[in-house]
ROKOL-352365 format. One record per atom (N, C-alpha, C): residue number from 1; chain; z, y, x. Coordinates in steps of 0.02 Angstrom, whole numbers, plus 50000, padded with zeros to 5 digits. Layout:
N
  num  chaine      Z      Y      X
  NUM       A      Z      Y      X
...
***
This chain:
92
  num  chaine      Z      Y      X
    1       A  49622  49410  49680
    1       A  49679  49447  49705
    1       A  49742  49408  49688
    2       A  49781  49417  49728
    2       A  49836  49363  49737
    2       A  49924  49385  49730
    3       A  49937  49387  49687
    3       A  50004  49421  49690
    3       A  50082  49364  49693
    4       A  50136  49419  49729
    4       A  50194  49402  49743
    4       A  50241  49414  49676
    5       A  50282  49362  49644
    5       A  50338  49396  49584
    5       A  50415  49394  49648
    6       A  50449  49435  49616
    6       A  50515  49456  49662
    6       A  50546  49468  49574
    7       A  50599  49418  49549
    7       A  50634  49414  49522
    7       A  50741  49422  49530
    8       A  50774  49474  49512
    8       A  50833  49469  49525
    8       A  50866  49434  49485
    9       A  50868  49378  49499
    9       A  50890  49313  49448
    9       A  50970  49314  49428
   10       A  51002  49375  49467
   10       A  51070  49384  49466
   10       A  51085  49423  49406
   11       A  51044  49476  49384
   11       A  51039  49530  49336
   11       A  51001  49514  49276
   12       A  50943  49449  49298
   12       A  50906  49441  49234
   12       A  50961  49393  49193
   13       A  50944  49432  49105
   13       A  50968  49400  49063
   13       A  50949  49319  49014
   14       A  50889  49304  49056
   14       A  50843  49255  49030
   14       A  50821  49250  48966
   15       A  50806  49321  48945
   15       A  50768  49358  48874
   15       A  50700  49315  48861
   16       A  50662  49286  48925
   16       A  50605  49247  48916
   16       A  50533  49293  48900
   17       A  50540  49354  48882
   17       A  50477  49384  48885
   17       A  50406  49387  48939
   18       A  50435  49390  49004
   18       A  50402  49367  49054
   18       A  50341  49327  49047
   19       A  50413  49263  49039
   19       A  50369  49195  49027
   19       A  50315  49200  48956
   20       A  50319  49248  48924
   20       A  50281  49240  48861
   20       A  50221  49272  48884
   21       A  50222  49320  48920
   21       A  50147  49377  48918
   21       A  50139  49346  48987
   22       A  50155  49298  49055
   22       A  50116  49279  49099
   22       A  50045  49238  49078
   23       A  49995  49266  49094
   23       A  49943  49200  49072
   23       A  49933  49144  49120
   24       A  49972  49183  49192
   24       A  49943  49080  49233
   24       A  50015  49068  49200
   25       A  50064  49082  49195
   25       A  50116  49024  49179
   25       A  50161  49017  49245
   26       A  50161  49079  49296
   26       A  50187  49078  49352
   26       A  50265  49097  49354
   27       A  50308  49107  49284
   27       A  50367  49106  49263
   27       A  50390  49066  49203
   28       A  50451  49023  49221
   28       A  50481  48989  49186
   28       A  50543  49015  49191
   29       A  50582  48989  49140
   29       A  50685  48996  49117
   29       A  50688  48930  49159
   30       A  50756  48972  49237
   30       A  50794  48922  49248
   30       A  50830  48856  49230
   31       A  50842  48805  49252
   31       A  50862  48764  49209
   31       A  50969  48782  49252
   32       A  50960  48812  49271
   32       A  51022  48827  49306
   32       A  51051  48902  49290
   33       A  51113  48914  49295
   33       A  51140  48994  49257
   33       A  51154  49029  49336
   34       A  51136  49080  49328
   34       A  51152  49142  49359
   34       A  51241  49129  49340
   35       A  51270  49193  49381
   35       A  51339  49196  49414
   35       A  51369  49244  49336
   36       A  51305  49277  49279
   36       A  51344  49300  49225
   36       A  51326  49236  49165
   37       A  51311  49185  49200
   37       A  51307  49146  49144
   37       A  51232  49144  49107
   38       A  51183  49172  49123
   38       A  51146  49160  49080
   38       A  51092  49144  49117
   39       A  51029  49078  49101
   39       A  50973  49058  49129
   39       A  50918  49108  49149
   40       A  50912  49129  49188
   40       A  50868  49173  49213
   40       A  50811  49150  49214
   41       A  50762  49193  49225
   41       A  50670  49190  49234
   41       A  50671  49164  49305
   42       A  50630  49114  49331
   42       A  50624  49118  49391
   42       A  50537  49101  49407
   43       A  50509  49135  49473
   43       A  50426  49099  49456
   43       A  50435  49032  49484
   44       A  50369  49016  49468
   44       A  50333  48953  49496
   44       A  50294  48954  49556
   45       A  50256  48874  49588
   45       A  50205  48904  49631
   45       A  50141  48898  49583
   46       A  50144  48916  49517
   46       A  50078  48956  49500
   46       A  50055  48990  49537
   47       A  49990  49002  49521
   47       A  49940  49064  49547
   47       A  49961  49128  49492
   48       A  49985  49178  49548
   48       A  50008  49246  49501
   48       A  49964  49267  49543
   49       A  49934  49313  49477
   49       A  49864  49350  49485
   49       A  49885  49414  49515
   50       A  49939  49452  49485
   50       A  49958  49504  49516
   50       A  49966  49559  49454
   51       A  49931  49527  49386
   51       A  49930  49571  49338
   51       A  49975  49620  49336
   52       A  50049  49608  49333
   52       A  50118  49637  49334
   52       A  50124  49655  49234
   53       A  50111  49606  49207
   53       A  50128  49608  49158
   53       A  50200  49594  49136
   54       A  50231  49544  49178
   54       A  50289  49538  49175
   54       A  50357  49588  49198
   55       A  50338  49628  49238
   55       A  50363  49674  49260
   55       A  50358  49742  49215
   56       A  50313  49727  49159
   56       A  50305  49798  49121
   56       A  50355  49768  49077
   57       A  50339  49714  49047
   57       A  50382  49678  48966
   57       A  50441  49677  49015
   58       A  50478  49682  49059
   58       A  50559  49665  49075
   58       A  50607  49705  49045
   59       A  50640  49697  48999
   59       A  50681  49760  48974
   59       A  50733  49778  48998
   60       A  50757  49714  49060
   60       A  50798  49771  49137
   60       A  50762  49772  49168
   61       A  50700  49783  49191
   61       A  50678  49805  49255
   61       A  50692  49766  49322
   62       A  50706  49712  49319
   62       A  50713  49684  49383
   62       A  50661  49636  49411
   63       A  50586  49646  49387
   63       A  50543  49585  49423
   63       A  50480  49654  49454
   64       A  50473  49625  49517
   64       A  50407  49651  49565
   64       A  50356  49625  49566
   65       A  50337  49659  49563
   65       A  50251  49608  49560
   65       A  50221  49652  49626
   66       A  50195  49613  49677
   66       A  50163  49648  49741
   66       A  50105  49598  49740
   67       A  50038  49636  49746
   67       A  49984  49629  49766
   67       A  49957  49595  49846
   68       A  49920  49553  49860
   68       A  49902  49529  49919
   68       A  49847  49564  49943
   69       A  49860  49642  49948
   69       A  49777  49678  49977
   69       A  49784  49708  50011
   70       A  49847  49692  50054
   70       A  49891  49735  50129
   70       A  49829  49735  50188
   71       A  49786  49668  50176
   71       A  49726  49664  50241
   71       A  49672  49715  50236
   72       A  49667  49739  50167
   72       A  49617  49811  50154
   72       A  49638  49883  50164
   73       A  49715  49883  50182
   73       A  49742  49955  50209
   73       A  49748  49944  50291
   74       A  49760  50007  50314
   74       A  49747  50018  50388
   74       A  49799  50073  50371
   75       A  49859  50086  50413
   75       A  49913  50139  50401
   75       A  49873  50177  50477
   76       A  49869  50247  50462
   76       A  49824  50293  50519
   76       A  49895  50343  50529
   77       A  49956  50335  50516
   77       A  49995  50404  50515
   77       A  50061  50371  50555
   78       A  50060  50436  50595
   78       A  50123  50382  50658
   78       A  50172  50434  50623
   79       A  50256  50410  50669
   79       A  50293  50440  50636
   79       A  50314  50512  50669
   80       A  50273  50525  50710
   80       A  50275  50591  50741
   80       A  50248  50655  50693
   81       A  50200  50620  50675
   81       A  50144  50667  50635
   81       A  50174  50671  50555
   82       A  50156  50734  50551
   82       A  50187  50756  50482
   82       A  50133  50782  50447
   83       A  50073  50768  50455
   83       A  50003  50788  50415
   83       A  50001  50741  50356
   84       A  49981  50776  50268
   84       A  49985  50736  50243
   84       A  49913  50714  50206
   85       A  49869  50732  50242
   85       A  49809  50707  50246
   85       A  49800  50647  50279
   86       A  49764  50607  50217
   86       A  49742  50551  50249
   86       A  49789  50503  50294
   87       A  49867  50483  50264
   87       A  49889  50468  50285
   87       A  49884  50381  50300
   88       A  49840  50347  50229
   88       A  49829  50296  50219
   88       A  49752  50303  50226
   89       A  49704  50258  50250
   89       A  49620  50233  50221
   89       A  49599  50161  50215
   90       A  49549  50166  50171
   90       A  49553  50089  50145
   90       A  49487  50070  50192
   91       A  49493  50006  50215
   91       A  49443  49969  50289
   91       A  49389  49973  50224
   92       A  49338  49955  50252
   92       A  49276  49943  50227
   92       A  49237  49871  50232
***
């Protein structure tokens, strides 16, 4: 499983925790400052697994971690329909 990091490099303080609990190593500290001055987290093209470990340790909250398993959902719910059954099912 294959995951996306989405870092706001504008807001991060470059605290470095990220980079400590990633195990591929798919975040490093900028070598360049954000607009408040301070080196931000930015990823790599490591392989991010998708863990979202870095996104739990952020102590502002600004990194995403999205999963690559969009090809195993099938969206079944148009925007007419207001049933909230079974709005999502997973392909087989």
């Amino acid at each position: 499983m294959a995951g996306k990091i989405v870092i706001d490099t504008e807001r991060c303080k470059g605290c470095g925790l990220c980079v400590v609990v990633c195990p591929k190593k798919s975040i490093v500290i900028s070598k360049e400052s954000n607009k408040n001055g301070y080196f931000p987290a930015q990823k790599t093209d490591g392989d991010c697994i998708g863990c979202a470990q870095c996104a739990i340790i952020c102590p502002e909250g600004i990194i995403q971690v999205c999963r690559d398993q969009m090809e195993r959902i099938r969206i079944v719910a148009a925007p007419e329909k207001h049933s909230a059954s079974h709005l999502i099912e997973e392909k087989a």
